[in-house]
N, C-alpha and C positions, 0 to 999 in steps of 0.2 A: 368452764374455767374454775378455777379451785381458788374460795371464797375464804378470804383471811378479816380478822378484824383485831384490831389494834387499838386498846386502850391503855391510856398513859394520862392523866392529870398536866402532864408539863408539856406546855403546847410547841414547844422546841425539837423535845425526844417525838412526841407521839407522829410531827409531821416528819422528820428523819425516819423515822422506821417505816412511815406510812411512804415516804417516796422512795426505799430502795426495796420496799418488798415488791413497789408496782413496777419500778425498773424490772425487778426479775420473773415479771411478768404474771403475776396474783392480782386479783379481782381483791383490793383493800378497801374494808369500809374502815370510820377512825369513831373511836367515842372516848368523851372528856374525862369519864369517870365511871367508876363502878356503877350508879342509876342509870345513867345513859346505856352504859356496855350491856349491863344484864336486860335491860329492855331491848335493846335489840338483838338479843341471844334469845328472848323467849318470843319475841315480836315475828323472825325472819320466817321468809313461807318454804324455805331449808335450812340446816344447820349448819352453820360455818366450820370449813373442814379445820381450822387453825386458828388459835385465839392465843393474841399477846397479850398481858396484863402488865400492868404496876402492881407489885406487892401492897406499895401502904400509899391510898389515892383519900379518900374522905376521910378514911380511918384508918389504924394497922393490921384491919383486917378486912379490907376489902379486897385485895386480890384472894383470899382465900373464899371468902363468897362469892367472887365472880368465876373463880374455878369450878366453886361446886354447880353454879348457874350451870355452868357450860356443861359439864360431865354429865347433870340432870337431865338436859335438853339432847343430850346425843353422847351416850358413851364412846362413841370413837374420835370425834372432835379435841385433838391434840391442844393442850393449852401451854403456852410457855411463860413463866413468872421473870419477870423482870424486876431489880429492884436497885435501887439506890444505894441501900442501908442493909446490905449481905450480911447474913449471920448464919450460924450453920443449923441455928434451930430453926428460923424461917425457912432454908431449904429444905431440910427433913419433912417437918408438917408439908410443904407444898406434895412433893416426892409421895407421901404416905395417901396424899390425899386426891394422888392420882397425874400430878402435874408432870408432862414430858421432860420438863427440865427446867433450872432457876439459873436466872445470869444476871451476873453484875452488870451493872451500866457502866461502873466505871473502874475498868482492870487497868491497870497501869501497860502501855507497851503492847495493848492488843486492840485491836479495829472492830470494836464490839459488833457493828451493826454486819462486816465479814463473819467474823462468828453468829451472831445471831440468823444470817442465812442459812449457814449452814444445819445447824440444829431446825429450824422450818424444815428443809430437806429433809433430814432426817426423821422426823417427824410425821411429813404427811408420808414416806414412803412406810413407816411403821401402821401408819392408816390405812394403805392400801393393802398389807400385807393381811391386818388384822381385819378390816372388810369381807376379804377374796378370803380370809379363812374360814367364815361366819358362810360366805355363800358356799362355799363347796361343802362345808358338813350338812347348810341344808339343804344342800341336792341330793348329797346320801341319803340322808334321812329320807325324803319323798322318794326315793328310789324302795326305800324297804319299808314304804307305809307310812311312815312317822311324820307331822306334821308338826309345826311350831308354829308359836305365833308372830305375827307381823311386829 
């Protein structure tokens, strides 16, 4: 089952996001805040394929340290930045810093946690894409000798 985790500070949003990513049928763990999140991002005995953040949770920089936790722990682990307080230079730095995507919480006239689905979607199929790319060059590779590491 394909392992999402959701961290949000605002125990409102984090449990909304946490009960419609499980309606859509994702294995959701939830953490309060960026200590909580990054410990269980370095804690878990796999890598969580999907990781929601809050932009600005303890500090106004902690989603961007819990992004980098995650990318650390597992380059393919799609993280998506959520934030309150949109600005286009917090989406750039996310974006530059590796982030699948940044979304407002709060868009006038749109059903965020609809769109927030759909980017998950997107998301993990960009993980499998980029997995099954990883595996089929190193099948080539052992086919013509060449060996990589684990």
């Amino acid at each position: 089952m394909t392992r999402l985790l959701v961290i949000d500070d605002e125990v409102e949003v984090r449990a909304a996001v946490a009960r419609r990513l499980t309606r859509e049928g994702f294995d959701v763990t939830t953490a309060e805040g960026e200590i909580e999140g990054v410990g269980l991002i370095q804690g878990a005995d796999r890598p969580f394929d999907l990781i929601t953040t809050d932009m600005v949770m303890e500090d106004p920089d902690s989603g961007i340290r819990t992004l980098e936790a995650a990318l650390s722990r597992d380059l393919f682990t799609e993280v998506i930045v959520l934030t309150a307080y949109g600005n286009v230079n917090g989406a750039v730095e996310c974006m530059r810093r590796g982030a699948f995507d940044y979304v407002e919480k709060n868009i006038p006239g749109v059903d965020v946690y609809e769109l927030l689905v759909m980017k998950v979607n997107l998301a993990l199929e960009r993980r499998r894409n980029s997995q099954s790319t990883v595996k089929h060059y190193a099948e080539i590779g052992r086919r013509h000798g060449v060996t990589f590491p684990d």
